[in-house]
N, CA, C and O of each residue as an XYZ file, in Angstrom:
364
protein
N       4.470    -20.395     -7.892
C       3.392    -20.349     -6.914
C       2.083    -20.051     -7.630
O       2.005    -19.144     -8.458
N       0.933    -20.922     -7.260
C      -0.093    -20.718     -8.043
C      -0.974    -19.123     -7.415
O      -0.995    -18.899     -6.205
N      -1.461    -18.413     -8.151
C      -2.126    -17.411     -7.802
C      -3.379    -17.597     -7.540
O      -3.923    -18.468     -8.219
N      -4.227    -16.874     -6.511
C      -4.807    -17.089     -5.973
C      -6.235    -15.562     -6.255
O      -6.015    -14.357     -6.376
N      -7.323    -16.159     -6.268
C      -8.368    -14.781     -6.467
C      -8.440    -14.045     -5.628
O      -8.754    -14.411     -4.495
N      -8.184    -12.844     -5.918
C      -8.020    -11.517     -4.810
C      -9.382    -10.819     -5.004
O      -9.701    -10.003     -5.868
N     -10.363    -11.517     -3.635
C     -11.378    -10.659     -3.723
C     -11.711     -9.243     -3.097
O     -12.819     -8.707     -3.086
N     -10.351     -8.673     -2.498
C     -10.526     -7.366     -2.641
C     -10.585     -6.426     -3.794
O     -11.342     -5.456     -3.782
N      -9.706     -6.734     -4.899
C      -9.381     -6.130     -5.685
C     -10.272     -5.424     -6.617
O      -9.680     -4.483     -7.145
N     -11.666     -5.573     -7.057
C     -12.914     -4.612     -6.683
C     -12.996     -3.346     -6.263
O     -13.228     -2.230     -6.729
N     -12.667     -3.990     -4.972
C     -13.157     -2.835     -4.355
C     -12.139     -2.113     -4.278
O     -12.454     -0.927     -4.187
N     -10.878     -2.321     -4.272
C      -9.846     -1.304     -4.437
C      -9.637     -1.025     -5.691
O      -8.709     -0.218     -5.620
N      -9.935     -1.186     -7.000
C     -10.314     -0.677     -8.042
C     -11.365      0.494     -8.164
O     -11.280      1.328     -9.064
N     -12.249      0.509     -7.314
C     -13.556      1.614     -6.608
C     -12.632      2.527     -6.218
O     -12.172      3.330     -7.029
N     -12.322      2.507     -5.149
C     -11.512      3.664     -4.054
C     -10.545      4.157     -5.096
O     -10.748      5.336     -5.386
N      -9.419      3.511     -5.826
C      -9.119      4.269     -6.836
C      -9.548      4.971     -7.895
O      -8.844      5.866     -8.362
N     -10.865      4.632     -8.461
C     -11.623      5.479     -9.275
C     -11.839      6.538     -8.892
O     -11.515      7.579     -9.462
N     -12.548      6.413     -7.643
C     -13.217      7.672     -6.908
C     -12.242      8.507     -6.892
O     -12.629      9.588     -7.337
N     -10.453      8.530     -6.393
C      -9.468      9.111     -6.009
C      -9.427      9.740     -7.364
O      -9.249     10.947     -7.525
N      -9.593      8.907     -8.305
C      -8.840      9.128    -10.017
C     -10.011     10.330    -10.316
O      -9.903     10.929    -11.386
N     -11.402     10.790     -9.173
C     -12.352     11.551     -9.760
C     -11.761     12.710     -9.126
O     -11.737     13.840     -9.613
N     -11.224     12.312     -7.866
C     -11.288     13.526     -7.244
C     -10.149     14.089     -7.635
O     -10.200     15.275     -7.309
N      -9.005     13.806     -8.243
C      -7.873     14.160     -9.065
C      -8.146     15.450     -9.814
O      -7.636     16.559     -9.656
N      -9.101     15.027    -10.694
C     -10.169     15.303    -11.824
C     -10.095     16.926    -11.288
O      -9.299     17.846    -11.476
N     -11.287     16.776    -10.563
C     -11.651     17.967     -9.789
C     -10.504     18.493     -8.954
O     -10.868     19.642     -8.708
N      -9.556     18.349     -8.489
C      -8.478     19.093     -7.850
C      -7.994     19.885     -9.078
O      -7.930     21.111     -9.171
N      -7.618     18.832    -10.138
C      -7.277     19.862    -12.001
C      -7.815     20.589    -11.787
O      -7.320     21.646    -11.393
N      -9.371     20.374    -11.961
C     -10.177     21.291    -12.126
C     -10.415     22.982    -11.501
O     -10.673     24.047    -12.062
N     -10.174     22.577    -10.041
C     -10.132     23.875     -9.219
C      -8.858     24.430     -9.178
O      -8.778     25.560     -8.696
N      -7.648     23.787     -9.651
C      -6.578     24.714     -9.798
C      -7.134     25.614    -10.912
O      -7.240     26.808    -10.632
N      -7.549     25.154    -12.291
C      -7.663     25.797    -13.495
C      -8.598     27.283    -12.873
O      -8.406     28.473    -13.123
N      -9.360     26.796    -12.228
C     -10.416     28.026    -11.852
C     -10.036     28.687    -10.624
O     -10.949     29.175     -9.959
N      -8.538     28.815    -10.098
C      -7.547     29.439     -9.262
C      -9.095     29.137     -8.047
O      -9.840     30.116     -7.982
N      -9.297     28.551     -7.637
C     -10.129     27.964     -6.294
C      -8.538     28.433     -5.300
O      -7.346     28.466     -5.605
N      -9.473     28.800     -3.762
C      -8.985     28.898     -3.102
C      -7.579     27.580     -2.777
O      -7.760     26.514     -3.366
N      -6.496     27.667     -2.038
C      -5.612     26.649     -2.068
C      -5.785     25.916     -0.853
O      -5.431     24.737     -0.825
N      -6.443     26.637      0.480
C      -7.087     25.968      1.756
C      -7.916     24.764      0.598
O      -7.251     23.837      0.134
N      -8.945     24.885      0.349
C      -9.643     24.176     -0.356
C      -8.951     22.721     -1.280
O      -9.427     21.586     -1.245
N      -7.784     23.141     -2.028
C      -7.303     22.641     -2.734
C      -6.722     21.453     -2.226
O      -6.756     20.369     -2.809
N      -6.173     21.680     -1.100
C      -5.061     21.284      0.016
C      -5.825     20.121      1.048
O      -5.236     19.115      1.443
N      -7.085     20.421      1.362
C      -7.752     19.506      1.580
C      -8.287     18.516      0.767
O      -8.413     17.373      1.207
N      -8.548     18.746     -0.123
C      -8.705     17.548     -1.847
C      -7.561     16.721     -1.831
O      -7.560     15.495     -1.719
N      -6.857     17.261     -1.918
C      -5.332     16.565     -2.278
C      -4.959     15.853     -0.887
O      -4.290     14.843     -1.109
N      -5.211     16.095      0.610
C      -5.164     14.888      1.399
C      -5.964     14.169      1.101
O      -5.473     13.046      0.977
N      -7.484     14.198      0.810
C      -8.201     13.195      1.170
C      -7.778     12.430      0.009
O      -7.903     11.234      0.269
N      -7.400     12.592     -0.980
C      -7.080     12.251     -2.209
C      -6.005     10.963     -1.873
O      -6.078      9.853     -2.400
N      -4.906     11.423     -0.780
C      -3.652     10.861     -0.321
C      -4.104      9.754      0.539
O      -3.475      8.703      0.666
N      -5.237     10.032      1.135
C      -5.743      9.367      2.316
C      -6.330      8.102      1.567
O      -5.907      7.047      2.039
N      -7.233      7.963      0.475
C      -7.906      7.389     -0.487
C      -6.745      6.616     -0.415
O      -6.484      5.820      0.488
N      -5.942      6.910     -1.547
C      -4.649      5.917     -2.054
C      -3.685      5.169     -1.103
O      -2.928      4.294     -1.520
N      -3.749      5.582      0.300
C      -2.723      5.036      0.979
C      -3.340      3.995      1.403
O      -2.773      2.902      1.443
N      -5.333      4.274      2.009
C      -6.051      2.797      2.035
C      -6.310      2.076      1.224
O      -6.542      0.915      1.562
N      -6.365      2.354      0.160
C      -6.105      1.397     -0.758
C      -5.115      0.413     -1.035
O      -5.306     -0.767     -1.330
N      -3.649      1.237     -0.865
C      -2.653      0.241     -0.733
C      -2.425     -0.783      0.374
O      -1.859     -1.859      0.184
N      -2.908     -0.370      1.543
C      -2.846     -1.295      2.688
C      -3.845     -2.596      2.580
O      -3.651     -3.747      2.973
N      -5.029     -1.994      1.885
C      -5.608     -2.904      1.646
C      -5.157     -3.812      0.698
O      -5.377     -4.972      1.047
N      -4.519     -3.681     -0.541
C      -3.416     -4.128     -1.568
C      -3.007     -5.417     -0.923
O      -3.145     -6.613     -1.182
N      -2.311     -4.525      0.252
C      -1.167     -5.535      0.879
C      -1.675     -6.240      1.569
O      -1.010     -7.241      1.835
N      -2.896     -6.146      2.141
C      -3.619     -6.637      3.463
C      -4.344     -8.276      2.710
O      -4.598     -9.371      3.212
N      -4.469     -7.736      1.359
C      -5.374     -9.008      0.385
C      -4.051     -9.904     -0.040
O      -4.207    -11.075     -0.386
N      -3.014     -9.424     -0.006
C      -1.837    -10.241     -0.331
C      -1.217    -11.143      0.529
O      -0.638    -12.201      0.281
N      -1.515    -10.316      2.026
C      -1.135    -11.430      2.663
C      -2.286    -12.556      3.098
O      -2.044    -13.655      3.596
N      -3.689    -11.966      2.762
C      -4.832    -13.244      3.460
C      -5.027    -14.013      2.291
O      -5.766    -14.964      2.544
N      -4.651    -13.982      1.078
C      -4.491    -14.956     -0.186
C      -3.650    -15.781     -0.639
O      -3.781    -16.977     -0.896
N      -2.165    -14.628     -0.795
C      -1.261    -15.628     -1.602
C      -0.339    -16.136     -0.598
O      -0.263    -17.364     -0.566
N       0.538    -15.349      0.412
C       0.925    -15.559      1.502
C       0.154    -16.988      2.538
O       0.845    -17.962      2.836
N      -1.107    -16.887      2.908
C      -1.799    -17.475      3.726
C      -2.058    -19.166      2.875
O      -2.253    -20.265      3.394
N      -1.962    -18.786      1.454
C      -2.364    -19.758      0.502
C      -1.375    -20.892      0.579
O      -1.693    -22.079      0.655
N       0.398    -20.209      0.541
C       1.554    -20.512      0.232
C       1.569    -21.378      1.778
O       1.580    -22.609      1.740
N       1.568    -20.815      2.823
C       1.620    -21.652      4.077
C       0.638    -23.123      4.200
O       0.985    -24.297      4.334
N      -0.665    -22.516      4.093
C      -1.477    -23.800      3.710
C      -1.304    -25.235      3.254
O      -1.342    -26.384      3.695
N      -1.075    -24.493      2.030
C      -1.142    -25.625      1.208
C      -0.027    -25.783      1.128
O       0.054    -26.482      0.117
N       1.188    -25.595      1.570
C       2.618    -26.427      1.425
C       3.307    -26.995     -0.082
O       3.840    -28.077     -0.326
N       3.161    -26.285     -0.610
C       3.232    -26.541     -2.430
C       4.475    -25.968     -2.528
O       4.599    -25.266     -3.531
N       5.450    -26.039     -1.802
C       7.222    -25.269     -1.649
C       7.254    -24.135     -2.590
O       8.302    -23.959     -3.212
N       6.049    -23.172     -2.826
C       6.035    -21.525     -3.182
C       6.410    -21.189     -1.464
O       7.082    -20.221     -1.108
N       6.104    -21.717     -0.985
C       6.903    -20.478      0.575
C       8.066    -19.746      0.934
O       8.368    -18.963      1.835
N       8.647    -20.268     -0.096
C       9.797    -19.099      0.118
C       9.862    -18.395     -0.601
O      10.540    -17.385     -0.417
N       9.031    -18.664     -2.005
C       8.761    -17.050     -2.730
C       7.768    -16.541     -2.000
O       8.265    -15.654     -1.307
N       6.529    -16.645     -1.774
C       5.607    -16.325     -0.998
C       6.461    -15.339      0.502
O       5.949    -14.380      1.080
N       7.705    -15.899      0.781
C       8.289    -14.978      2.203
C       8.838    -13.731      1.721
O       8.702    -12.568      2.102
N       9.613    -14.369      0.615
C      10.131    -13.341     -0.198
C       9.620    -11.752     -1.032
O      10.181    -10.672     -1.219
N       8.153    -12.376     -1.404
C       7.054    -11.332     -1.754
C       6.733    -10.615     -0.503
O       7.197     -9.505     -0.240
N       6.002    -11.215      0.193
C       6.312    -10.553      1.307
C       6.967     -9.603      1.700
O       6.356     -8.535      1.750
N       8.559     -9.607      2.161
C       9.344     -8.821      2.286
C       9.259     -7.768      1.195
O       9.081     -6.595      1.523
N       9.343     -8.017      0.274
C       9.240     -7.329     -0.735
C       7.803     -5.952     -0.851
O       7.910     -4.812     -1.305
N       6.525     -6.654     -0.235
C       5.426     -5.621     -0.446
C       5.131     -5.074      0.686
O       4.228     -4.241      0.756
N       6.061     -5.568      2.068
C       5.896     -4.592      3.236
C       7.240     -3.200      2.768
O       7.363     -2.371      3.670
N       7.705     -3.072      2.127
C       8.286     -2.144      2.013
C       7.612     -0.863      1.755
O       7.947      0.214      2.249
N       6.664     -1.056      0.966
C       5.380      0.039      0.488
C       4.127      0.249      1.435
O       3.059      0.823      1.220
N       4.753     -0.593      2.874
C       3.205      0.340      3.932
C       3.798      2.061      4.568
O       3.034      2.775      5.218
């Protein structure tokens, strides 16, 4: 199946940076025993970051390669169903 340009992938490269900063700084405030209320909220939004990111992952997978595979009828559609199945397992 030919692959297709994922123009989300940008921007979910962003949202993971930012997550990969705020990581950073969660290290950081453990090292300096920071309150754990505090901590605890970092580390959701942190969770929250990464889980939209992945939906979005999946969300660019299906309006590209999926949507691509139906289209254009190039008999990748049954790997294309198969991927599929395969990357709804991780919402």
């Amino acid at each position: 199946m030919r692959r297709m340009e994922h123009t989300d992938h940008p921007e979910i490269i962003n949202r993971l940076r930012r997550a990969e900063g705020h990581l950073k700084t969660i290290m950081r405030m453990l090292e300096e025993q920071r309150a754990c209320l505090d901590i605890a909220q970092q580390l959701q939004a942190v969770e929250k970051a990464i889980a939209s990111a992945k939906r979005q992952l999946v969300q660019d997978h299906i309006d590209h390669c999926l949507e691509n595979a139906v289209q254009t009828g190039e008999g990748g559609q049954r790997q294309a169903l198969d991927e599929f199945k395969q990357i709804v397992r991780y919402l």
